[in-house]
N, C-alpha and C positions, 0 to 999 in steps of 0.2 A: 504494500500500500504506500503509495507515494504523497497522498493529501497529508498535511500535517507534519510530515519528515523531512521531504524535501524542500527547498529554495525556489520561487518561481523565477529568480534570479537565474538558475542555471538546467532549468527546464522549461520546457512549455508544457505542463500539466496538461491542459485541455485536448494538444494534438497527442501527447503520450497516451493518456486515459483514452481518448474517444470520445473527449465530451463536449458536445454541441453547444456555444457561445450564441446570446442574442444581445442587442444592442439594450442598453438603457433608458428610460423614458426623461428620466431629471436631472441623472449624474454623466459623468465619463467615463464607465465603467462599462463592464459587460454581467451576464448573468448567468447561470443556466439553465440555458431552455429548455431543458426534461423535467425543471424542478418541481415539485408539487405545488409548493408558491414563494413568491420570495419579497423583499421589501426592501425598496431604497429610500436610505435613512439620511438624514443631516447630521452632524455631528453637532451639538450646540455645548455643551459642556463635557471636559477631560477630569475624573477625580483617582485619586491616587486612594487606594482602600491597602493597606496594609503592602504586600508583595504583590498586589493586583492593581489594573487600571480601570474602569468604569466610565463606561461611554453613556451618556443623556443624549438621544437622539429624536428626532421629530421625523417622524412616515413622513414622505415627499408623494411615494407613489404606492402601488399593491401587485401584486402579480398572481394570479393561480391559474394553473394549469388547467383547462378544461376535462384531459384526459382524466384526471382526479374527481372522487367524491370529497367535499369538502365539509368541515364543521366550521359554521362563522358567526358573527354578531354585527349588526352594526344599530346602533340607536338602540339598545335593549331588547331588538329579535335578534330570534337563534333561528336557524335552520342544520338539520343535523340530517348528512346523505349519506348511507351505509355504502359501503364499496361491494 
């Protein structure tokens, strides 16, 4: 397993893995596109918690895969789709 070990510095993970790359709605990033859903975040506040760092971030955009059942909320509804 190469996520998490390796340097994306001295790999290209995504052409090594297989894994399909879609563009960004809000940032300059990319994502992936097989993923069940994913979220691009702003950074608004960095805190220092002991030996760890803590990101405070604000949803820019939402992403979900259609091919997925999904459990979601938004305004105090739930809808909940079994796979």
């Amino acid at each position: 397993m190469m996520c998490g070990r390796c340097s994306g510095r001295d790999y290209n993970k995504p052409e090594v893995l297989g894994i399909e790359l879609m563009d960004s709605v809000t940032m300059n990033t990319k994502l992936i596109a097989k993923s069940e859903a994913a979220m691009e975040c702003k950074v608004v506040q960095v805190i220092p918690v002991q030996d760890h760092i803590m990101f405070i971030a604000e949803v820019q955009e939402t992403h979900f895969n259609p091919e997925y059942k999904h459990l979601s909320s938004c305004e105090g509804f739930a809808k909940l789709e079994v796979r």
